[in-house]
C-alpha positions in Angstrom: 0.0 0.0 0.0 1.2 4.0 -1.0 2.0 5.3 1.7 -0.3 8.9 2.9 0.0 11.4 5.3 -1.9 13.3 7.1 -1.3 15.5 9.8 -4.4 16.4 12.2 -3.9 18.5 15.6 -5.5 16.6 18.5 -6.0 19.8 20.7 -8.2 21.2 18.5 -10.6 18.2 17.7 -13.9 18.2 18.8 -14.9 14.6 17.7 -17.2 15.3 14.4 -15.6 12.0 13.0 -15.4 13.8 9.8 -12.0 12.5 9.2 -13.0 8.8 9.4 -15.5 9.5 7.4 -13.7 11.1 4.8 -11.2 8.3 5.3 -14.1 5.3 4.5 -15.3 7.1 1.3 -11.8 7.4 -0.2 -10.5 4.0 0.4 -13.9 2.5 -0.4 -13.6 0.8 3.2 -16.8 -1.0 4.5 -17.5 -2.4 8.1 -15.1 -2.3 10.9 -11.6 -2.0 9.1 -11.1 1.4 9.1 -7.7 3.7 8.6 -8.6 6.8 11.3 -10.4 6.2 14.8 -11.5 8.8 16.9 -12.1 7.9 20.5 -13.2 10.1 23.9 -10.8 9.9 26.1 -11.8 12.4 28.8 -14.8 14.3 29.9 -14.2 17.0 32.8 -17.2 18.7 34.5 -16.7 22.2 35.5 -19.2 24.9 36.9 -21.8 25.5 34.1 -20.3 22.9 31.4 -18.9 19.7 30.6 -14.8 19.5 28.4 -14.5 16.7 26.4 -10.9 15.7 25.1 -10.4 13.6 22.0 -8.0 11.3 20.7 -7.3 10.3 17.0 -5.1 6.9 16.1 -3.8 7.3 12.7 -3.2 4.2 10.1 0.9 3.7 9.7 -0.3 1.7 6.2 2.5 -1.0 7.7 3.4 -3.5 4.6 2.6 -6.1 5.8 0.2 -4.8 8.0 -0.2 -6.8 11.5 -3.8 -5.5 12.1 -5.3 -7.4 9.3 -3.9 -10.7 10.3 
């Protein structure tokens, strides 16, 4: 597989998922295999709101690639 890059800053995601998304449609990827998962890792409740923190886990397109064994 080619390898691709793609650079995404974690402090400033908000978890819309619009990255796996975008991700699925252009490897044409269907059911759980996916190259880009988004997960919530914290949620902190202040005063008046709640802060949610994000994490993003990124593909490395290994050749061979241990996840799919």
């Amino acid at each position: 597989m080619k390898p691709y890059e793609l650079i995404i800053d974690e402090k400033a995601c908000w978890g819309c998922r619009t990255c796996e998304v975008a991700c699925m449609q252009e490897f044409d990827l269907k059911g759980s295999l996916t190259f880009i998962t988004v997960t919530e890792e914290t949620a902190e409740r202040g005063a008046d709101q709640v802060q949610f923190s994000y994490g993003v886990n990124l593909c490395r397109h290994c050749d061979p690639a241990p996840c799919l064994e």
